[in-house]
C-alpha positions, -999 to 999 in steps of 0.1 A, spaced: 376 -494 -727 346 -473 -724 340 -462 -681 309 -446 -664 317 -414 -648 304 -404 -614 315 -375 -590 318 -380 -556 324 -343 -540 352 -333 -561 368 -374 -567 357 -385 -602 354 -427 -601 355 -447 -634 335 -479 -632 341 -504 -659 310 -510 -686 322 -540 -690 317 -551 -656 280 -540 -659 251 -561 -666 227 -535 -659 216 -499 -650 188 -492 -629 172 -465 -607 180 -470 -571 139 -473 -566 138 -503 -593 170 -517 -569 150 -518 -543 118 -528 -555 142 -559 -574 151 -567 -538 117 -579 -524 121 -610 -553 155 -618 -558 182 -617 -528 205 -587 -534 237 -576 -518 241 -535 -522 272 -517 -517 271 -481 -512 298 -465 -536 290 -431 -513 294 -450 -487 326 -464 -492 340 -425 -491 317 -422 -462 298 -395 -482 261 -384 -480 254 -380 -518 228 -400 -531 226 -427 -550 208 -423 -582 216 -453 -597 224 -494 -595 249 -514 -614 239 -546 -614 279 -558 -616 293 -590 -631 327 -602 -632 356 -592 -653 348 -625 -669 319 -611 -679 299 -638 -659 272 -622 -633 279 -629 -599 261 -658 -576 241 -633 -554 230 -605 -577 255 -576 -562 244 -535 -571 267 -508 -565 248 -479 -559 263 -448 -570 260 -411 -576 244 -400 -606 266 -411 -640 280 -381 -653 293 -395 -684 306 -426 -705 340 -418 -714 369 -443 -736 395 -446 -720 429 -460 -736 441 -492 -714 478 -476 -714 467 -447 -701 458 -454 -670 484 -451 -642 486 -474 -614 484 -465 -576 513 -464 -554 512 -495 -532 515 -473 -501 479 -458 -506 457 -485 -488 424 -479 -469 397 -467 -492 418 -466 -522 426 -503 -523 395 -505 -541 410 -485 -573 432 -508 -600 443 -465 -612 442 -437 -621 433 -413 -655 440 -377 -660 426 -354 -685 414 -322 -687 426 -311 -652 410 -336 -642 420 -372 -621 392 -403 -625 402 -428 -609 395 -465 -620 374 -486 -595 377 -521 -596 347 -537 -588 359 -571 -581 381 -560 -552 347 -542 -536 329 -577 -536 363 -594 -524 362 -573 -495 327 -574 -484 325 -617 -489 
């Protein structure tokens, strides 16, 4: 399944294409706002960063179905699309909780550990 890559200081996040409708800037986000009711979650935020969000994904479900109030996760600029294999991704321990409840795993490569947001449990948690 192919991932957008974004870096957060030094934590690399995956966010599933497939539970994107839509990229957009964060100034088309906000102009979007003024006609259609939006929720936004901060993905910087969430880590209680200051980076700045560069872009919106306009997310859907893992159905593939958009949600009823049009939700955009703003992130950090998307460093890359990268395939990852399904069986590669490892699972969290159950005792990590706070902020990482949020993450369905985690991929390592290259010295390197992404870990796998899922954005259904970021929407469950702000409803």
């Amino acid at each position: 399944m192919k991932y957008f890559i974004c870096a957060l200081g030094k934590t690399n996040i995956g966010i599933p294409s497939r539970q994107t409708q839509q990229i957009i800037s964060v100034t088309d986000a906000q102009n979007a706002d003024n006609e259609n009711k939006s929720v936004f979650i901060s993905l910087p935020g969430l880590f209680q960063q200051k980076d700045a969000a560069h872009h919106g994904l306009v997310l859907k479900s893992s159905a593939g179905e958009p949600y009823k109030v049009r939700t955009v996760l703003l992130t950090p600029k998307i460093d890359a699309e990268l395939e990852i294999p399904e069986e590669d991704i490892h699972g969290l321990p159950e005792a990590m909780t706070g902020v990482y409840r949020h993450f369905t795993g985690a991929y390592c490569a290259d010295q390197k550990i992404i870990l796998i947001l899922n954005p259904e449990k970021i929407i469950e948690s702000r409803s």
